[in-house]
PDB file of the backbone (N, CA, C, O) and the ligand in Angstrom, with CONECT records:
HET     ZN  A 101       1
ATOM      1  N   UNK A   1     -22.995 -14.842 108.420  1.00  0.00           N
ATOM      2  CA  UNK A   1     -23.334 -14.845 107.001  1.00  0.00           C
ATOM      3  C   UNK A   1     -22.082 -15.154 106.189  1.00  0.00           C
ATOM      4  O   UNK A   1     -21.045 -14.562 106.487  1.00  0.00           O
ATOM      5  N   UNK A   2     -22.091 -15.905 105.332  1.00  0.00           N
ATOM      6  CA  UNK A   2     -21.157 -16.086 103.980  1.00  0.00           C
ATOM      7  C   UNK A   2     -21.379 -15.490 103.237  1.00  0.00           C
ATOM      8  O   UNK A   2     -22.562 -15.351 102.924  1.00  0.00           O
ATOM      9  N   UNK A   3     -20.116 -14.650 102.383  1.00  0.00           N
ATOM     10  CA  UNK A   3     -19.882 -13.569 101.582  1.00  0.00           C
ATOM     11  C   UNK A   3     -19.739 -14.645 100.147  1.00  0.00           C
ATOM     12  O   UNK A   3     -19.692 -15.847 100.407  1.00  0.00           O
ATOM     13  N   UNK A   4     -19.694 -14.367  99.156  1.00  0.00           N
ATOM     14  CA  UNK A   4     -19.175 -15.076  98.279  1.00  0.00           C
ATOM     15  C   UNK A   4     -17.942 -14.621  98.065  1.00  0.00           C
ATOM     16  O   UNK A   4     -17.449 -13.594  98.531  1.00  0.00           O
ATOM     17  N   UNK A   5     -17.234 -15.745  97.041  1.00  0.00           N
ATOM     18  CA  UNK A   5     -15.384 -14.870  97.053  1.00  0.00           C
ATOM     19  C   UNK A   5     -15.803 -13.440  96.222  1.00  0.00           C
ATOM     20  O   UNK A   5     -16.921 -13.328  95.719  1.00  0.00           O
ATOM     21  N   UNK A   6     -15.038 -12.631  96.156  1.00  0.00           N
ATOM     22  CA  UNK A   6     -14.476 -11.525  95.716  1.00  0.00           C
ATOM     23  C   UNK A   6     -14.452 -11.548  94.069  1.00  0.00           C
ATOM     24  O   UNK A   6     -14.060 -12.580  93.525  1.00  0.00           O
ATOM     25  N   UNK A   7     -14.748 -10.748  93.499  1.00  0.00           N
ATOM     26  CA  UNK A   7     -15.018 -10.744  92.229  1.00  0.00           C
ATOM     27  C   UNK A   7     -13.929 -10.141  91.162  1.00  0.00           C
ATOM     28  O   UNK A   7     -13.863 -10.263  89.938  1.00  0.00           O
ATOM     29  N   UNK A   8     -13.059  -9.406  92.146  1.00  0.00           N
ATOM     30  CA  UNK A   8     -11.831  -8.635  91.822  1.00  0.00           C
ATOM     31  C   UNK A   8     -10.275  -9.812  91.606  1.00  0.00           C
ATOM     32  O   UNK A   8      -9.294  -9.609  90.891  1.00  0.00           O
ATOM     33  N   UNK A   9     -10.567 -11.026  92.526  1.00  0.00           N
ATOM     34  CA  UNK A   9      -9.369 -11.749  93.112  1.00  0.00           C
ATOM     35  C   UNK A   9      -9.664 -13.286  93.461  1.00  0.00           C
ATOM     36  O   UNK A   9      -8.784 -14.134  93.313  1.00  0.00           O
ATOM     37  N   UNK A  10     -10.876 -13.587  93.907  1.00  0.00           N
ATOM     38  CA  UNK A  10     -11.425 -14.482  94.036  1.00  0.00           C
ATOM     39  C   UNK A  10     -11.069 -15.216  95.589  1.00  0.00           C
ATOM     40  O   UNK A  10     -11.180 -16.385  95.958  1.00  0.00           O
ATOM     41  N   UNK A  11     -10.620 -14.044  96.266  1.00  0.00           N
ATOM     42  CA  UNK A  11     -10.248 -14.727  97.889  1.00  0.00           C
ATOM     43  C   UNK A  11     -11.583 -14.551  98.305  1.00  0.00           C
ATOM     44  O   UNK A  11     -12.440 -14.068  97.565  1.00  0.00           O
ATOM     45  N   UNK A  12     -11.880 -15.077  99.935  1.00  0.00           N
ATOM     46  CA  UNK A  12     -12.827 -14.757 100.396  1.00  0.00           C
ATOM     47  C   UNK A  12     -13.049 -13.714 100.612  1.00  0.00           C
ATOM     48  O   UNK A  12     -12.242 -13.089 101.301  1.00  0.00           O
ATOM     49  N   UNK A  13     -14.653 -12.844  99.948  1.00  0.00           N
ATOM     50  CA  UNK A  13     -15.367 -11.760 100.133  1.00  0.00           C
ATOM     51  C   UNK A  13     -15.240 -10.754 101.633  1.00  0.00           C
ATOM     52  O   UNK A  13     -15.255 -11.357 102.706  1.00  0.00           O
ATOM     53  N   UNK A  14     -15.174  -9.939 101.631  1.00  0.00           N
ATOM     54  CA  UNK A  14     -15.665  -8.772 103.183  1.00  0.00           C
ATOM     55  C   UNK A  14     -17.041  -8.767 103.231  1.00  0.00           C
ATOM     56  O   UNK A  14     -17.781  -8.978 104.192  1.00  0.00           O
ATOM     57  N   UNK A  15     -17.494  -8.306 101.248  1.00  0.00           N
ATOM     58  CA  UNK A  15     -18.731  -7.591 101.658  1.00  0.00           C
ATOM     59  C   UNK A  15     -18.929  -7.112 100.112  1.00  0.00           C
ATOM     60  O   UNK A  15     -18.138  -6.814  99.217  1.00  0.00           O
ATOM     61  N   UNK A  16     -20.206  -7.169 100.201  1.00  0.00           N
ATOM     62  CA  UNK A  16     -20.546  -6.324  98.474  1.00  0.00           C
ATOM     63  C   UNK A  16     -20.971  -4.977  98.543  1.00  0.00           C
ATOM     64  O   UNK A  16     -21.782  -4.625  99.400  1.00  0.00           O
ATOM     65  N   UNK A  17     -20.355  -3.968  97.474  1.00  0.00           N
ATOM     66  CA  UNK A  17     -20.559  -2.903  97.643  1.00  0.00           C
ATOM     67  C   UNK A  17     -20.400  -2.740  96.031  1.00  0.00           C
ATOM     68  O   UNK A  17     -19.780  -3.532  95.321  1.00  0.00           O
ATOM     69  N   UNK A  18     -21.127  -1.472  95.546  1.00  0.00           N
ATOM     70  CA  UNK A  18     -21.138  -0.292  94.837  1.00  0.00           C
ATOM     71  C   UNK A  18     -19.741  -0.377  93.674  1.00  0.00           C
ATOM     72  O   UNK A  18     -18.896   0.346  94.201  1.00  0.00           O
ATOM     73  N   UNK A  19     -19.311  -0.779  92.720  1.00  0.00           N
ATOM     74  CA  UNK A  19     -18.501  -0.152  92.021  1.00  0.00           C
ATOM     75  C   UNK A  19     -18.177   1.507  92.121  1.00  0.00           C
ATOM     76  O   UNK A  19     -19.143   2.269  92.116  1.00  0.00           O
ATOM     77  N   UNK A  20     -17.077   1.946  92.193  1.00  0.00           N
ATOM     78  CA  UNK A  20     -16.922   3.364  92.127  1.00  0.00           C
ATOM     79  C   UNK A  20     -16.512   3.872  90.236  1.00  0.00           C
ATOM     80  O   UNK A  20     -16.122   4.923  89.726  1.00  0.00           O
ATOM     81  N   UNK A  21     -16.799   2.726  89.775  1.00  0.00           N
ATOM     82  CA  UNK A  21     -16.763   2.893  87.764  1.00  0.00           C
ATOM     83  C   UNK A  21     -18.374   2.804  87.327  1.00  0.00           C
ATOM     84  O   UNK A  21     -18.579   2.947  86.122  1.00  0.00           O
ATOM     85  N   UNK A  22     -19.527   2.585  88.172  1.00  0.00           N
ATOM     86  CA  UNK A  22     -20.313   2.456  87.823  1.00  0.00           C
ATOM     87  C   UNK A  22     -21.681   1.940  88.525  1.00  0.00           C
ATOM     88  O   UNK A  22     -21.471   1.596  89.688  1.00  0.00           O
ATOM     89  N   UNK A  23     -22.954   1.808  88.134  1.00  0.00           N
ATOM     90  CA  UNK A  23     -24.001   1.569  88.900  1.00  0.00           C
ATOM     91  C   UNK A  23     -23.861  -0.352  88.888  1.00  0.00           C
ATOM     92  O   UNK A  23     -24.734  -1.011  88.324  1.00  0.00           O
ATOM     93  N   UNK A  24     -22.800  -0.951  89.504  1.00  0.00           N
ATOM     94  CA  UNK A  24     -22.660  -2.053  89.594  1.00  0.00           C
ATOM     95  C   UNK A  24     -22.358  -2.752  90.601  1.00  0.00           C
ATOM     96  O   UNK A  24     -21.132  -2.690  90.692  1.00  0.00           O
ATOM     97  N   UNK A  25     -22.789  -3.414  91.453  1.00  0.00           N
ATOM     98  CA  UNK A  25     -22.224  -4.162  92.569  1.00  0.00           C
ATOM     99  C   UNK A  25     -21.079  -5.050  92.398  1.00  0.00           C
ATOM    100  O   UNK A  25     -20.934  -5.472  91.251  1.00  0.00           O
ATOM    101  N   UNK A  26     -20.167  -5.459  93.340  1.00  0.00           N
ATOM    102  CA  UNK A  26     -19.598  -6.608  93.317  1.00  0.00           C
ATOM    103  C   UNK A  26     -19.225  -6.961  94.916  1.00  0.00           C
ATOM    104  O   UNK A  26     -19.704  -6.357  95.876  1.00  0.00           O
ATOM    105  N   UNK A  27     -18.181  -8.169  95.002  1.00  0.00           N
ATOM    106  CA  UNK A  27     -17.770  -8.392  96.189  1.00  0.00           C
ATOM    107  C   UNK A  27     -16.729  -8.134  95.973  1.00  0.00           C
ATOM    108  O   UNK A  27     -16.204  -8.138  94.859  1.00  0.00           O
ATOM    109  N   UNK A  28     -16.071  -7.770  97.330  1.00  0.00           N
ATOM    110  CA  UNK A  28     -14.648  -7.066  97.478  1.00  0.00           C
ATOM    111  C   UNK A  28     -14.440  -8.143  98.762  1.00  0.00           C
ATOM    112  O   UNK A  28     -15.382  -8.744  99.278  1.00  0.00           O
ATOM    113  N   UNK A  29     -13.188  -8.261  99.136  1.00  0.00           N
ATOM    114  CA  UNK A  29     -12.034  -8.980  99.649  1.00  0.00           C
ATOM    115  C   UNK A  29     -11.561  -7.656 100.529  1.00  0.00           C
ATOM    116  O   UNK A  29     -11.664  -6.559  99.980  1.00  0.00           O
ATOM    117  N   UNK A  30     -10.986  -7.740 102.039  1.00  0.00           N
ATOM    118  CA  UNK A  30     -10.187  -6.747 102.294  1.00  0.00           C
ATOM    119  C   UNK A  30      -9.356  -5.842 101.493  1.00  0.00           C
ATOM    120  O   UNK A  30      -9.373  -4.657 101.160  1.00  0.00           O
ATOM    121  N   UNK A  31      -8.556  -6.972 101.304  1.00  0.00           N
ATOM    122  CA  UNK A  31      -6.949  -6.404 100.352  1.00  0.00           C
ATOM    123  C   UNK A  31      -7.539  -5.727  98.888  1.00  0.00           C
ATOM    124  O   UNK A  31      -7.205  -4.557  98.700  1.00  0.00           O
ATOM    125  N   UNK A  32      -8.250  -6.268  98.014  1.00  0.00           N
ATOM    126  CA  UNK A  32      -8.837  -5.654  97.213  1.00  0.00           C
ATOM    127  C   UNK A  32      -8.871  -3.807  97.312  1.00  0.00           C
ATOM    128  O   UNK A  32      -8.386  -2.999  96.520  1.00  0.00           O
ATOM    129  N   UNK A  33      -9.728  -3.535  98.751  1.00  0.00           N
ATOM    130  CA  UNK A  33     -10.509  -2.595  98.991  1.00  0.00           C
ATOM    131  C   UNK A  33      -8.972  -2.092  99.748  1.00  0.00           C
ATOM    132  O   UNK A  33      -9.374  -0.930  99.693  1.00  0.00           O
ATOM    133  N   UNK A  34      -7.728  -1.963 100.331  1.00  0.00           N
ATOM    134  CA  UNK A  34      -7.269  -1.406  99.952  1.00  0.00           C
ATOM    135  C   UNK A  34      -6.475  -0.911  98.907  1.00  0.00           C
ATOM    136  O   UNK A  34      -5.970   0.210  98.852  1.00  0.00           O
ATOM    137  N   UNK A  35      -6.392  -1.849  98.048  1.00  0.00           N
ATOM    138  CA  UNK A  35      -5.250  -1.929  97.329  1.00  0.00           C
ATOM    139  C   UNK A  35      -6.143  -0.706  95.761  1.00  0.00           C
ATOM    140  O   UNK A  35      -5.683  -0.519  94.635  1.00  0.00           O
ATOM    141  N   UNK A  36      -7.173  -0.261  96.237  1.00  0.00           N
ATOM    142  CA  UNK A  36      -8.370   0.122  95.463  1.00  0.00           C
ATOM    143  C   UNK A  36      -8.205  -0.612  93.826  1.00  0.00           C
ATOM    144  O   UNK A  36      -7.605  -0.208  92.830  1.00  0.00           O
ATOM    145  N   UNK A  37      -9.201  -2.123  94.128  1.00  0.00           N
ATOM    146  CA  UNK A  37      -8.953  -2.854  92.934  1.00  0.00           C
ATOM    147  C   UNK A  37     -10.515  -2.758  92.531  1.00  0.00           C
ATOM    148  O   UNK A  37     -11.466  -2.291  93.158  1.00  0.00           O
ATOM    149  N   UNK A  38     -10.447  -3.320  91.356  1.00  0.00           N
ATOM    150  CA  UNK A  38     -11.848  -3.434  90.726  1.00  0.00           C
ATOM    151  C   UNK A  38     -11.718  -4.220  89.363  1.00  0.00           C
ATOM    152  O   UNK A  38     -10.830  -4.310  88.515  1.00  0.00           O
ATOM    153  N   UNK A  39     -13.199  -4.840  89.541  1.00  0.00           N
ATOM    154  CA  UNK A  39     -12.843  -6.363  88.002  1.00  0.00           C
ATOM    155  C   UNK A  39     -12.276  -5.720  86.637  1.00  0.00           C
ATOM    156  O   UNK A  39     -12.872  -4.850  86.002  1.00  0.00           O
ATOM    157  N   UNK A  40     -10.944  -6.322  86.259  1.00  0.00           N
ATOM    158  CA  UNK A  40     -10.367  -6.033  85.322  1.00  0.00           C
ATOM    159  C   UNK A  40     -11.701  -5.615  83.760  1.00  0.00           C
ATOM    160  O   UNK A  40     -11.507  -4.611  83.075  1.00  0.00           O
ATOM    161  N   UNK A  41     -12.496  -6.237  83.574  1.00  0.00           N
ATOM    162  CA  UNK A  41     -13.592  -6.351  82.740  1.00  0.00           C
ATOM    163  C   UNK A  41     -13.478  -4.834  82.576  1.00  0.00           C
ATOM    164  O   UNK A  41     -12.880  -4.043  81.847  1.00  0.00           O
ATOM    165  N   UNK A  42     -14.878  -4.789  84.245  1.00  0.00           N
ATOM    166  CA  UNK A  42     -14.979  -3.224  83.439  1.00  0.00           C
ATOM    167  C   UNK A  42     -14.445  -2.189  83.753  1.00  0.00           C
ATOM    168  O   UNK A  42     -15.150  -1.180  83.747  1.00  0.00           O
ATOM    169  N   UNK A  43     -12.908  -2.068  84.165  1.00  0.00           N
ATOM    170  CA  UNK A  43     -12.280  -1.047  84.247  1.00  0.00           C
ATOM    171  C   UNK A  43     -11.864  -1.135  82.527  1.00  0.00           C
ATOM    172  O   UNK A  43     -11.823  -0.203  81.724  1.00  0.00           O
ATOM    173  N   UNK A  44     -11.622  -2.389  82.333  1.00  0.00           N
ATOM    174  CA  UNK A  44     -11.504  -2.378  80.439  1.00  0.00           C
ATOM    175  C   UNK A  44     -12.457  -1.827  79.706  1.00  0.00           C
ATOM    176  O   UNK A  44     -12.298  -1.035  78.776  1.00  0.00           O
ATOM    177  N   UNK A  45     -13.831  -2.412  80.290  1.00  0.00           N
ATOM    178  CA  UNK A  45     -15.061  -1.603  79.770  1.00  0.00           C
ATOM    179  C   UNK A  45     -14.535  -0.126  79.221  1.00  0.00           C
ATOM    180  O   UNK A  45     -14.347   0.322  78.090  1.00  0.00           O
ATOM    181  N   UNK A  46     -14.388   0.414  80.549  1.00  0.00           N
ATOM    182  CA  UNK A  46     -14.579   1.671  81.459  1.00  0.00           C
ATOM    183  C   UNK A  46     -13.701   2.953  80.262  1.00  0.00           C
ATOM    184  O   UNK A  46     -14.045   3.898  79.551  1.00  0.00           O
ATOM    185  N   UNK A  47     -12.484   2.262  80.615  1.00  0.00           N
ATOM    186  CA  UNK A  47     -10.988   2.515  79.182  1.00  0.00           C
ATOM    187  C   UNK A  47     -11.849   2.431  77.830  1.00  0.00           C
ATOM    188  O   UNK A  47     -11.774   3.480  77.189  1.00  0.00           O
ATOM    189  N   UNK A  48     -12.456   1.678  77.379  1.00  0.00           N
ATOM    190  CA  UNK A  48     -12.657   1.787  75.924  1.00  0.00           C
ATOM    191  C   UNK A  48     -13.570   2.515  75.638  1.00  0.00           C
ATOM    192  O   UNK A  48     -13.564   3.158  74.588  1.00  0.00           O
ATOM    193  N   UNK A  49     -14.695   2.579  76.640  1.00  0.00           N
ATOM    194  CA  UNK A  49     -15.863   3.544  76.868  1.00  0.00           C
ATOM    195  C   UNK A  49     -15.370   4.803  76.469  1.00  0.00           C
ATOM    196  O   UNK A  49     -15.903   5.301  75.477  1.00  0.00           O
ATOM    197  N   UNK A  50     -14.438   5.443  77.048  1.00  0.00           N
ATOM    198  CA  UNK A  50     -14.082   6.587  77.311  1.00  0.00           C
ATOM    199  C   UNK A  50     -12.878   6.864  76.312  1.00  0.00           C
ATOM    200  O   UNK A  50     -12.416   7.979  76.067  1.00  0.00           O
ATOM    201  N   UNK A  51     -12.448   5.651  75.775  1.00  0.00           N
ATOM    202  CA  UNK A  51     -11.056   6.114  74.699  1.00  0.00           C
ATOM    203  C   UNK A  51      -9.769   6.095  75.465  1.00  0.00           C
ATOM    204  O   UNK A  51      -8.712   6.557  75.037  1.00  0.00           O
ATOM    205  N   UNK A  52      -9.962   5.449  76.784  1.00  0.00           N
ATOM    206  CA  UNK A  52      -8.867   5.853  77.658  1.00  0.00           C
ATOM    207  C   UNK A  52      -8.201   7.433  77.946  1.00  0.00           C
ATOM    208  O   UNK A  52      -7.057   7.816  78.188  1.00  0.00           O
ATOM    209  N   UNK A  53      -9.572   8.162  77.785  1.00  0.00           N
ATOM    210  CA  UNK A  53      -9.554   9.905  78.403  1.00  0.00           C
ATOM    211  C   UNK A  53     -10.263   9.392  79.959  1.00  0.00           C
ATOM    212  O   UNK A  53     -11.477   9.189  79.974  1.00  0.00           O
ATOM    213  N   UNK A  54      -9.559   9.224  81.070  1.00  0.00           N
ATOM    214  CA  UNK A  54     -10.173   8.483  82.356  1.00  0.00           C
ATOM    215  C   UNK A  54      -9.840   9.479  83.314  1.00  0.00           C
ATOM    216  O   UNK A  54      -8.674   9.763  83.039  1.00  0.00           O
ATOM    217  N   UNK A  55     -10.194  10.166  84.274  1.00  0.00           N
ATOM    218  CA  UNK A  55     -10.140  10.758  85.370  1.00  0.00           C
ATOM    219  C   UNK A  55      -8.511  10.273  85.885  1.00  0.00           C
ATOM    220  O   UNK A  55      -8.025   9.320  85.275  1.00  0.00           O
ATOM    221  N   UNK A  56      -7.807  10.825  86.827  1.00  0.00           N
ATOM    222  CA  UNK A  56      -6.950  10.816  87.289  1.00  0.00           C
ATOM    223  C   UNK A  56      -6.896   9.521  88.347  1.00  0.00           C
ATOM    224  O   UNK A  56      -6.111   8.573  88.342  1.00  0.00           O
ATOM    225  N   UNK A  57      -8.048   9.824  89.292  1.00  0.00           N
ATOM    226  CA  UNK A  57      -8.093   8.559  89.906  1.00  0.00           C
ATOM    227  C   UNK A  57      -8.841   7.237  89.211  1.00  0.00           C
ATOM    228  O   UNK A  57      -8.773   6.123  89.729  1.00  0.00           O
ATOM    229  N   UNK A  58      -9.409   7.448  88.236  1.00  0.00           N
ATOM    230  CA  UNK A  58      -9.374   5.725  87.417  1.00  0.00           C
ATOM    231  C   UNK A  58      -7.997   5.209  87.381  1.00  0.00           C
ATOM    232  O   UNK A  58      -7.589   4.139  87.833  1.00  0.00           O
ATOM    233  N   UNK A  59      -7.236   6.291  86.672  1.00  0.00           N
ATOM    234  CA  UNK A  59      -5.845   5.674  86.365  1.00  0.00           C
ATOM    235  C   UNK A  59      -5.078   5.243  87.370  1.00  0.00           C
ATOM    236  O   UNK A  59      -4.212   4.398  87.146  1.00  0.00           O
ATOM    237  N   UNK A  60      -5.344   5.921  89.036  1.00  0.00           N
ATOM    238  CA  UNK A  60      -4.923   5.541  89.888  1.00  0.00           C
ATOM    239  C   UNK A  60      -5.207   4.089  90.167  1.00  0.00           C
ATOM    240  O   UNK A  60      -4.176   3.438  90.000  1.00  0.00           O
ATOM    241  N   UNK A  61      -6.096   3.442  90.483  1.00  0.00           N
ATOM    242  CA  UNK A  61      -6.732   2.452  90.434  1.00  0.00           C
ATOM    243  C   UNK A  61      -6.084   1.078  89.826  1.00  0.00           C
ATOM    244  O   UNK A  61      -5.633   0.938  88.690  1.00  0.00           O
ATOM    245  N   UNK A  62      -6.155   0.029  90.942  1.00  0.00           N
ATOM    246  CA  UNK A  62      -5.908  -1.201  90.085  1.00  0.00           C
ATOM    247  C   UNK A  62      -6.410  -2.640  89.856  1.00  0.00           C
ATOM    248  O   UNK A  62      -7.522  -2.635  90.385  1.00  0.00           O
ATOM    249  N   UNK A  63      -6.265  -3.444  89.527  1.00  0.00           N
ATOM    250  CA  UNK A  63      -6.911  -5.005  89.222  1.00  0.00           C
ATOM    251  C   UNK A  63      -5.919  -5.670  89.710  1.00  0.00           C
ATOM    252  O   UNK A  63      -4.882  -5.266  90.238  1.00  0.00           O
ATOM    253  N   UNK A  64      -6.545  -7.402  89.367  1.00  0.00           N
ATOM    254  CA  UNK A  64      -5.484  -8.324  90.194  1.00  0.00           C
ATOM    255  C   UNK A  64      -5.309  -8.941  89.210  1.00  0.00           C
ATOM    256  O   UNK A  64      -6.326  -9.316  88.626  1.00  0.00           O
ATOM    257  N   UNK A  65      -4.027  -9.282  88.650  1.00  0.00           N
ATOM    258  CA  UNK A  65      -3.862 -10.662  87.804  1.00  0.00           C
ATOM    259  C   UNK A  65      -2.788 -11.577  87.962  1.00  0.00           C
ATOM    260  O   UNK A  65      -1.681 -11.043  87.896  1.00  0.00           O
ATOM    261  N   UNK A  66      -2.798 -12.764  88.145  1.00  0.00           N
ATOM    262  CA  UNK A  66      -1.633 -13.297  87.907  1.00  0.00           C
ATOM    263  C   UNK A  66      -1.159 -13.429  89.373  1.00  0.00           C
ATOM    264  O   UNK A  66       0.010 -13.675  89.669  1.00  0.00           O
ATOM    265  N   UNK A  67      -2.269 -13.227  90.369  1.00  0.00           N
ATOM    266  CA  UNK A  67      -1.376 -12.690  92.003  1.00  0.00           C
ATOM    267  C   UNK A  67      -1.167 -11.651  92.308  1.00  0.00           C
ATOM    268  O   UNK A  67      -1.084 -11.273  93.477  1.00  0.00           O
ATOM    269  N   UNK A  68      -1.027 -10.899  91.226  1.00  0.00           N
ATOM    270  CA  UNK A  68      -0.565  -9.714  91.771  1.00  0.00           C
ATOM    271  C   UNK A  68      -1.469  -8.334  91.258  1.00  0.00           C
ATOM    272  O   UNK A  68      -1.963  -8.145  90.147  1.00  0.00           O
ATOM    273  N   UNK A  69      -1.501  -7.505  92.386  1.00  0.00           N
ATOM    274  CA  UNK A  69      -2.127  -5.989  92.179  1.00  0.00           C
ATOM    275  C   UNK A  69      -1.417  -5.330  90.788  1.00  0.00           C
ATOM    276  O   UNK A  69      -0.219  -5.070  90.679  1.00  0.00           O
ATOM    277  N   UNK A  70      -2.181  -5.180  90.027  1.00  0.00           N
ATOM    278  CA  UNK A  70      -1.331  -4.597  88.456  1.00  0.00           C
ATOM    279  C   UNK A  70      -1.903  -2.690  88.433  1.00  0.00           C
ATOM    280  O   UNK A  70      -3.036  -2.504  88.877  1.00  0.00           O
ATOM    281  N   UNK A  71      -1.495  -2.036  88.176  1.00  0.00           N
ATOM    282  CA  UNK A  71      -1.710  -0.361  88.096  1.00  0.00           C
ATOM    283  C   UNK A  71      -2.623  -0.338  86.210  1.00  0.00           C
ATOM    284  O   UNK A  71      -2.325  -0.753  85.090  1.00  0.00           O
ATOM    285  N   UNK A  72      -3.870   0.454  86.881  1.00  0.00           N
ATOM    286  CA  UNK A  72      -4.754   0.762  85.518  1.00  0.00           C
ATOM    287  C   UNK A  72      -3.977   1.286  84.662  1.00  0.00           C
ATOM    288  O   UNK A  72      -4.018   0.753  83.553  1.00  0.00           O
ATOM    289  N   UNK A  73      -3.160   2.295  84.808  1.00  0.00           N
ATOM    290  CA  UNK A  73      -1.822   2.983  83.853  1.00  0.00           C
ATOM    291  C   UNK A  73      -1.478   1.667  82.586  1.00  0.00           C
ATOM    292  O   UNK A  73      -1.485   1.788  81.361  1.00  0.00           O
ATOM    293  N   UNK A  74      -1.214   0.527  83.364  1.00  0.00           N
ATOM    294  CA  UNK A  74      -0.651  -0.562  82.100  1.00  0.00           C
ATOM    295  C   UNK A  74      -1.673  -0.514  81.072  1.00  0.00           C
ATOM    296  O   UNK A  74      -1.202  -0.535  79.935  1.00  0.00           O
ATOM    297  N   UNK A  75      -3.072  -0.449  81.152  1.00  0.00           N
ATOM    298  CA  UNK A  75      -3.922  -0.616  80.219  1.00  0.00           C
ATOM    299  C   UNK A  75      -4.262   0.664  79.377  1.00  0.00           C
ATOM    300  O   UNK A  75      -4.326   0.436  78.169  1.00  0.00           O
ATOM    301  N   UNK A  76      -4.395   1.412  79.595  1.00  0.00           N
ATOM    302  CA  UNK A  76      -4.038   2.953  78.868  1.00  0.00           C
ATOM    303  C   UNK A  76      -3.337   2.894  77.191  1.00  0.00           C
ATOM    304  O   UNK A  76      -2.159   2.745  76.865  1.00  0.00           O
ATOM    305  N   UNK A  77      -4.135   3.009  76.630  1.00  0.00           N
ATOM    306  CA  UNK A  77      -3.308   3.188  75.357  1.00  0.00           C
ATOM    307  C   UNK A  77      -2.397   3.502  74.964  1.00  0.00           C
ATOM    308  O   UNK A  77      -2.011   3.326  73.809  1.00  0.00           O
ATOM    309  N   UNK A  78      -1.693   4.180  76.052  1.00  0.00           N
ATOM    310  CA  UNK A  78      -0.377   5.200  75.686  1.00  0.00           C
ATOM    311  C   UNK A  78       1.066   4.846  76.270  1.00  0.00           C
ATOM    312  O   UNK A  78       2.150   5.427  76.337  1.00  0.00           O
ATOM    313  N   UNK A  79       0.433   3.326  76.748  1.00  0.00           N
ATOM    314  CA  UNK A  79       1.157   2.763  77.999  1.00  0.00           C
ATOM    315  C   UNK A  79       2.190   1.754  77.571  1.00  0.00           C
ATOM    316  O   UNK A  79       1.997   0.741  76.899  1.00  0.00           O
ATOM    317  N   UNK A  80       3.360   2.220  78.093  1.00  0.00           N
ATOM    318  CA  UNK A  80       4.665   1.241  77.567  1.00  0.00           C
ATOM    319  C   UNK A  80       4.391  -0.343  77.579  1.00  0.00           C
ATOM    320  O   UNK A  80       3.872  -0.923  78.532  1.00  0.00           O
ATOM    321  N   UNK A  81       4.723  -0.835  76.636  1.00  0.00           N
ATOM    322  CA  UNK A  81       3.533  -2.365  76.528  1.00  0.00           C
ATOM    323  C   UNK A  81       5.207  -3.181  77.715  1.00  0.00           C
ATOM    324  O   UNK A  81       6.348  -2.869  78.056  1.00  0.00           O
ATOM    325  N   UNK A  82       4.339  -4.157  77.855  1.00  0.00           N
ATOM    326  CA  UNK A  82       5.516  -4.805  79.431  1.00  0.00           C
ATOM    327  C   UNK A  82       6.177  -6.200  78.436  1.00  0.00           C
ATOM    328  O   UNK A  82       5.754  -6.816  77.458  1.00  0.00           O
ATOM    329  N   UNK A  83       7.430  -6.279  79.297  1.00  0.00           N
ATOM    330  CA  UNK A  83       8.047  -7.518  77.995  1.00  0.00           C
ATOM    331  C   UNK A  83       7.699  -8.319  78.931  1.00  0.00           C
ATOM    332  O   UNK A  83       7.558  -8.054  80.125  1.00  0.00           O
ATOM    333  N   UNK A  84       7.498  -9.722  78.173  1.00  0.00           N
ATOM    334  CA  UNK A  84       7.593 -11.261  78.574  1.00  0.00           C
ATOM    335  C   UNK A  84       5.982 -11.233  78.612  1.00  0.00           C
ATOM    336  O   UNK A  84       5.354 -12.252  78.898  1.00  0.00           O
TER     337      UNK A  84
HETATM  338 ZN    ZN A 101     -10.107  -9.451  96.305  1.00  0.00          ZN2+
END
C-alpha cells in the first residue's frame, strides 16, 4: 500500500493516525512520530484556542519548518521572538 506524504513534513508517510491535539487524522512520516511533530496549523489552532494556557506536553511538542524540527515553546506568546 502507498501512504501519502506526511502532512507534518511532506516526506514519505508511515501511516495515518489520530492527532494527539484533537479528533483529527493525519499522516505521519517516521521522523515526524519521533521527533513528536504535528501540522504547524493546528498546533497554532490549538495555541490560540486556548490563549496559549497549553498543557505541558503541548509545549513539549514540535512542527517542521524550514527543514528543521522547531519546539512549540517558539510559538507561545511569551516566547523570546528569534532574530533573522
Ligand atoms: Zn514527517
Amino acid at each position: 500500500m502507498t501512504w501519502p506524504d506526511c502532512d507534518v513534513c511532506g516526506r514519505p508517510a508511515k501511516g495515518v493516525a489520530g492527532s494527539v491535539l484533537g479528533a483529527i487524522s493525519f499522516a505521519y512520516c517516521q521522523e515526524c512520530l519521533i521527533h513528536n511533530a504535528d501540522v504547524k496549523s493546528l498546533i497554532e489552532f490549538t495555541l490560540n484556542d486556548c490563549g496559549g494556557e497549553v498543557a505541558e506536553w503541548v509545549k513539549d511538542m514540535t512542527y517542521y519548518e524550514n527543514g528543521e524540527y522547531r519546539s512549540v515553546r517558539e510559538l507561545l506568546p511569551d516566547a523570546p521572538t528569534r532574530a533573522g
